[in-house]
C-alpha positions as CSV (number, residue, x, y, z in Angstrom):
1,X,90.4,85.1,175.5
2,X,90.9,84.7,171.5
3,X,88.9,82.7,168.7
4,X,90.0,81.8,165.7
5,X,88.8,82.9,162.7
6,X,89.3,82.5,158.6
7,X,92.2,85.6,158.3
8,X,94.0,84.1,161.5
9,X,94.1,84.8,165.1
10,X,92.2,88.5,166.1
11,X,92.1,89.8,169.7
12,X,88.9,89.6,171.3
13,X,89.5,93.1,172.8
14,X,87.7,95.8,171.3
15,X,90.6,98.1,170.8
16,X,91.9,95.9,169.1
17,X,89.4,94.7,167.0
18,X,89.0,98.0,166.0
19,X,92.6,98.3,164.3
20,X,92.3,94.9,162.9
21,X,89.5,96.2,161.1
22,X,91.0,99.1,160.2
23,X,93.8,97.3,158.9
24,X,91.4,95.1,156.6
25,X,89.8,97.8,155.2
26,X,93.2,99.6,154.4
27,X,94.4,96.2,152.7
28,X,90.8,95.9,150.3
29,X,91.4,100.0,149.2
30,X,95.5,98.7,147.8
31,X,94.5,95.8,146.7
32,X,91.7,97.2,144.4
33,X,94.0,100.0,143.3
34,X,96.2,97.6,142.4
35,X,94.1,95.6,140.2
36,X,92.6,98.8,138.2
37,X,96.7,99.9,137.3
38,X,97.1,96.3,136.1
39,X,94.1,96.9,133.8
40,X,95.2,100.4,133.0
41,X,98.9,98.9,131.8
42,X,97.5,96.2,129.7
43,X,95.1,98.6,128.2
44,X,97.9,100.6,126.9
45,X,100.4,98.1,125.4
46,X,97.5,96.3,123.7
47,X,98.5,96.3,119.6
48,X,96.0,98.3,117.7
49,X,93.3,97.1,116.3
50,X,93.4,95.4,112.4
51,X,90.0,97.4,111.9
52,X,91.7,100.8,113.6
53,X,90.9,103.9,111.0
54,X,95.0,104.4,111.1
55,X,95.2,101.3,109.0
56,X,97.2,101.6,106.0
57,X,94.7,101.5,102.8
58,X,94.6,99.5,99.7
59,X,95.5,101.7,96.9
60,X,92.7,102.9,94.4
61,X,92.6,101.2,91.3
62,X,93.2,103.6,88.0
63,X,89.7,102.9,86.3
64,X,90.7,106.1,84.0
65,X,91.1,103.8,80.9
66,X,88.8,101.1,80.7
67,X,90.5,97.9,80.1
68,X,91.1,97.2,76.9
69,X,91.1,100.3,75.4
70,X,94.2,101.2,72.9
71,X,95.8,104.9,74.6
72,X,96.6,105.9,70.7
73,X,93.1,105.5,70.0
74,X,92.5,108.4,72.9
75,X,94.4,110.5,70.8
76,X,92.6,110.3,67.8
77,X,89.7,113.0,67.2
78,X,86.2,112.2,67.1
79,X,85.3,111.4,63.8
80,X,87.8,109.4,62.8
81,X,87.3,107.5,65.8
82,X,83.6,106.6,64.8
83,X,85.1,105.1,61.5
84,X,88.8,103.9,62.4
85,X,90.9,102.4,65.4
86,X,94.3,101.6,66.1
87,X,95.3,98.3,64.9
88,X,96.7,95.8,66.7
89,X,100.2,94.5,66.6
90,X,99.8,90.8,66.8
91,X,97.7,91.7,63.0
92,X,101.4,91.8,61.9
93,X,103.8,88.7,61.7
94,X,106.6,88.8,63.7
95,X,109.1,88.6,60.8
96,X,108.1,91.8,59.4
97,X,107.8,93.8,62.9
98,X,111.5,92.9,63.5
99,X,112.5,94.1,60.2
100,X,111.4,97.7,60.4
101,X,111.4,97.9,64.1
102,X,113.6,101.1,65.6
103,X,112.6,103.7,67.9
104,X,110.3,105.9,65.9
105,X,107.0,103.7,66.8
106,X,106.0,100.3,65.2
107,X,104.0,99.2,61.7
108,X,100.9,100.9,62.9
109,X,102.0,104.0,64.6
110,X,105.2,106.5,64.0
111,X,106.2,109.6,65.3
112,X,108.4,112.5,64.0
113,X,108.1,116.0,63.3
114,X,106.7,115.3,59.3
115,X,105.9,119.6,58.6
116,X,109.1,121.3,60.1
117,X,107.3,123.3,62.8
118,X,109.4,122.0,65.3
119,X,106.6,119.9,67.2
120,X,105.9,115.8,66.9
121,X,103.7,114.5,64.7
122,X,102.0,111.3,64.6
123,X,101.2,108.9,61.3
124,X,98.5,106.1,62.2
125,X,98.0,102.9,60.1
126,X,94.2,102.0,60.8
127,X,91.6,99.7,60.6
128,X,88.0,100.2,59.5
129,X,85.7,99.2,62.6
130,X,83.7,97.7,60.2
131,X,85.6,94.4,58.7
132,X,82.8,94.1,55.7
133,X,84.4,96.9,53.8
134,X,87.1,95.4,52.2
135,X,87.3,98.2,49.8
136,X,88.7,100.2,52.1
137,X,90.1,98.2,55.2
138,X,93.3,100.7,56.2
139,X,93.8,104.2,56.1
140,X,96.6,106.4,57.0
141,X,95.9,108.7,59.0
142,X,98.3,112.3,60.1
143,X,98.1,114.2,63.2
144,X,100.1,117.2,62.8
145,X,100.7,121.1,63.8
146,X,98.9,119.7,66.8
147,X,95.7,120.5,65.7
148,X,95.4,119.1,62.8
149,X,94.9,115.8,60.7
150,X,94.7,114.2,57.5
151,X,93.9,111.3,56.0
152,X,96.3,110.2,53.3
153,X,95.2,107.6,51.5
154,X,92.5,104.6,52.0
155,X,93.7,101.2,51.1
156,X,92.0,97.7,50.3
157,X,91.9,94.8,52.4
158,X,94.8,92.8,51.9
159,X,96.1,90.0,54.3
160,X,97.6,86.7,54.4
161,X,97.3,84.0,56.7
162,X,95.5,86.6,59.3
163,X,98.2,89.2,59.1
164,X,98.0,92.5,57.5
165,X,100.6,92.7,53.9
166,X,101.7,96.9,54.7
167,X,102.7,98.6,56.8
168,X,104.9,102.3,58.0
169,X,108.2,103.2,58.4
170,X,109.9,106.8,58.3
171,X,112.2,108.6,56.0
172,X,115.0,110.1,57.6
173,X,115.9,113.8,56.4
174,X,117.9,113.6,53.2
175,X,118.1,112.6,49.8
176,X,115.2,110.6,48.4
177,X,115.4,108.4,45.3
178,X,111.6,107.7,43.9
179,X,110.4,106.4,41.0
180,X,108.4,109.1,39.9
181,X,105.5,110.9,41.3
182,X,101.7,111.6,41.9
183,X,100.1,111.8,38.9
184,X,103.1,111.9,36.7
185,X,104.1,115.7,38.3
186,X,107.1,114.3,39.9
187,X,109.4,112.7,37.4
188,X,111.9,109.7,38.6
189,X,114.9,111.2,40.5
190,X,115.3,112.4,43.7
191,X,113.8,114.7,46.7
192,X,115.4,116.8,49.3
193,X,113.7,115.9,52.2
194,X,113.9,119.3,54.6
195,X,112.1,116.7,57.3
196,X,111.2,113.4,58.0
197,X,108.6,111.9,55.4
198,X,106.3,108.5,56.1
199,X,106.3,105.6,53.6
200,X,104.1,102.8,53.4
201,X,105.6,99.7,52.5
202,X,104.1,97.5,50.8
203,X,106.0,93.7,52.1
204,X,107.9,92.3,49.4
205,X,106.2,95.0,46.5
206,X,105.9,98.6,46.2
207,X,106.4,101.4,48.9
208,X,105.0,105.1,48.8
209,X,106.3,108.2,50.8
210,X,104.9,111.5,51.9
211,X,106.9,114.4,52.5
212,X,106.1,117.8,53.6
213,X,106.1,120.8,50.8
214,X,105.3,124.2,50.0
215,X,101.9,123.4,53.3
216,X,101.3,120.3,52.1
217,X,101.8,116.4,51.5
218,X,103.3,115.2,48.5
219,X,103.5,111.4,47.8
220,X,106.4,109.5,45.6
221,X,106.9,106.1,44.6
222,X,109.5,104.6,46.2
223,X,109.7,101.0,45.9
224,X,108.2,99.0,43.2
């Protein structure tokens, strides 16, 4: 005799309840296996996490210059930066930036190699950090042998409609007409320049040049 059940029809002999059961509990072993390798697969094609510590990083921000901050002025040593900084070149109208614009530097800052030692020099045009000396607003300012500096000359305020009236340009190597020299010592003619010599021109007046002699800086009119 049989009797149905939920899983079908199982013999109502012992023996053969026995395999059924044996069957069942065979069946329950697979199918849990089963289920823990579908787990195990989705487990390993899962993307990685967003937060996973193999994330690519933001790059660090450079904080070694604070913003704002002139990289000439860096260059500068100490004490003159306590009275001087770099000036900006929007303190220049355009008109005269374009006119003595090459590839030595700008109005406010040239480079060139001003003593013959066969190293780069640098000629600053700067302003006074205090704006309530108008006695002495700008200075020129020389870097050279790499160690050392100069300041060539202090000059009054002088500015139109917010920009500055002077500014530097270079001497090439050469032959320089002047109109005479530093207290009268240099009569009007010319100079051999062995190097490259600043001026600072004066828009529309006068310009003055330094040159390199004999260890050190000599001035000539050369514009007037």
């Amino acid at each position: 005799m049989e009797f149905r059940t939920l899983l079908g029809f199982i013999p109502s002999r012992p023996s053969n309840a026995i395999a059924c059961w044996n069957y069942l509990h065979c069946m329950s072993y697979a199918t849990l296996a089963s289920c823990l390798f579908s787990v195990f697969l989705c487990a390993c094609t899962r993307p990685a996490s967003s937060t996973g510590t193999d994330q690519a990083l933001p790059p660090t921000q450079d904080t070694s210059l604070e913003q704002g901050t002139d990289p000439l002025n860096l260059v500068l040593p100490e004490r003159i930066r306590d009275l001087w900084e770099p000036t900006p070149e929007n303190r220049w109208d355009a008109y005269w930036e374009e006119e003595y614009a090459d590839s030595t530097g700008s109005l406010g800052h040239r480079s060139a190699d001003f003593t013959g030692d066969g190293t780069v020099d640098q000629a600053f045009f700067l302003t006074r950090k205090d704006t309530a000396r108008r006695d002495s607003a700008y200075a020129l300012v020389i870097l050279f042998d790499r160690v050392r500096d100069t300041v060539l000359t202090v000059e009054p305020w002088a500015e139109a409609e917010g920009h500055i009236g002077m500014g530097l340009t270079l001497e090439p190597p050469g032959m320089l007409g002047h109109l005479g020299g530093e207290e009268g010592g240099e009569p009007e003619g010319q100079v051999n320049l062995k190097q490259s010599a600043i001026t600072l021109v004066y828009f529309e007046k006068a310009s003055i040049t330094w040159y390199w002699k004999d260890g050190s800086f000599h001035k000539v009119w050369t514009g007037d």
